[in-house]
C-alpha positions as CSV (number, residue, x, y, z in Angstrom):
1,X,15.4,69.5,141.2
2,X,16.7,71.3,144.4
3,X,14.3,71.0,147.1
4,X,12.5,68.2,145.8
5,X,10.6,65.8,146.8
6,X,8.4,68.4,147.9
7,X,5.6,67.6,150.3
8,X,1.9,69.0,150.1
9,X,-1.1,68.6,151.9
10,X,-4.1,67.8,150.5
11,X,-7.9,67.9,152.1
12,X,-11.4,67.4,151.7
13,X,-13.5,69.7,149.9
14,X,-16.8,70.5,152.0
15,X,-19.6,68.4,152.5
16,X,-21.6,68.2,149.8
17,X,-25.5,67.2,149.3
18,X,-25.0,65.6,146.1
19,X,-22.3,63.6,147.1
20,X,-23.3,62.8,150.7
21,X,-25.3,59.0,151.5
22,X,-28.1,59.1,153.8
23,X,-29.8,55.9,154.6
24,X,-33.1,56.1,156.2
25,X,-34.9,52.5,156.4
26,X,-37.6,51.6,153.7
27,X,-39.9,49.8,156.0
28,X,-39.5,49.3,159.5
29,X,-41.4,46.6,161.8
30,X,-42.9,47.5,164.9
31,X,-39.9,45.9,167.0
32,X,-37.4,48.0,164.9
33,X,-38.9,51.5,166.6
34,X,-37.2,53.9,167.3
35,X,-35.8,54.1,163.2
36,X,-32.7,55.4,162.7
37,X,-31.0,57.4,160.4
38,X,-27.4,57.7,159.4
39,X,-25.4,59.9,157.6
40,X,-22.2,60.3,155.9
41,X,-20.9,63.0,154.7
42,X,-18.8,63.0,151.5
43,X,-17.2,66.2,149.5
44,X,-18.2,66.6,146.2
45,X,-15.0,64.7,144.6
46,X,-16.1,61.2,146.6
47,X,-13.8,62.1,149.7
48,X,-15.4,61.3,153.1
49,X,-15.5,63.9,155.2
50,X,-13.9,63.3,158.9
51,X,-15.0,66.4,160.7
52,X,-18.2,67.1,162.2
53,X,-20.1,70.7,161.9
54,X,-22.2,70.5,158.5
55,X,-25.8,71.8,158.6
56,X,-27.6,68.3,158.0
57,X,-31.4,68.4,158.8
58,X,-34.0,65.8,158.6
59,X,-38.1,66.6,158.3
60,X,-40.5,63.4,158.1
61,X,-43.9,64.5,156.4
62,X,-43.0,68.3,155.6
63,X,-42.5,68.8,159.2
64,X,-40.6,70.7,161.5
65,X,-36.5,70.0,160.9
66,X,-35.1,67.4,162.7
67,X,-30.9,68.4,164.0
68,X,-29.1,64.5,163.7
69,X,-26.6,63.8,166.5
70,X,-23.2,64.8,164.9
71,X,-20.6,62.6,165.9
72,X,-17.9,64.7,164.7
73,X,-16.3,61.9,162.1
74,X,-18.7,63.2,159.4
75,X,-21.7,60.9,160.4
76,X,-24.3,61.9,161.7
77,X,-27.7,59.9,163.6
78,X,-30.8,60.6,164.5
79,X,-33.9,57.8,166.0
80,X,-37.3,58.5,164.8
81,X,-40.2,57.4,167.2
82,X,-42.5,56.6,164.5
83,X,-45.9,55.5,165.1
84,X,-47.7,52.6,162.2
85,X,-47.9,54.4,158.6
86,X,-46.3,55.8,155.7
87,X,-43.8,58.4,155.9
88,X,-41.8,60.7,153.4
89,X,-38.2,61.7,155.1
90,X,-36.6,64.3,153.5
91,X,-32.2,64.9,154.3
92,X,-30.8,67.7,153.6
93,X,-27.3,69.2,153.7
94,X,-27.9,73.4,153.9
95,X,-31.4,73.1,152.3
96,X,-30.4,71.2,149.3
97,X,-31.7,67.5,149.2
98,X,-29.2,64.7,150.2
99,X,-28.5,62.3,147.2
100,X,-31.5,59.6,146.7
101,X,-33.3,61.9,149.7
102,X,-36.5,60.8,150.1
């Protein structure tokens, strides 16, 4: 075929909540504090995203959300000065939860 072999670019989707991994410690000792949070995000196909910019949030407790550090590779961080207790930690990606979030 004249022309050929053709090239073509191909790219991530956008991030996606579903698709996304956020992993927040189940238990953390007293030595461990400040906790901390990373996230990756991930299109909805598997691809990792490599670009920063997406609309991640983090709330502990139904509280007021938390903005990660955005490292602008597609992972994201945050440290949580928690005190001793339980805590629910809700990600999300654009207000819808982050897979396995809490």
């Amino acid at each position: 075929m004249s022309g050929s072999p053709f090239s073509s670019a191909v790219r991530t989707g956008p991030a996606d909540a579903g698709g996304s991994v956020a992993v927040v410690p189940a238990c953390v000792e007293l030595s461990q504090i400040p906790a901390r949070i990373t996230i990756t995000a991930f299109d909805a196909f598997g691809n990792r995203i490599a670009h920063g910019g997406d609309a991640f949030r983090i709330r502990v407790n139904e509280g007021s959300p938390i903005t990660p550090t955005d490292k602008g590779d597609g992972s994201y961080t945050a440290s949580l000065n928690l005190t001793v207790g339980v805590f629910r930690v809700d990600v999300t990606l654009a207000g819808a939860a982050v897979a396995d979030s809490p």
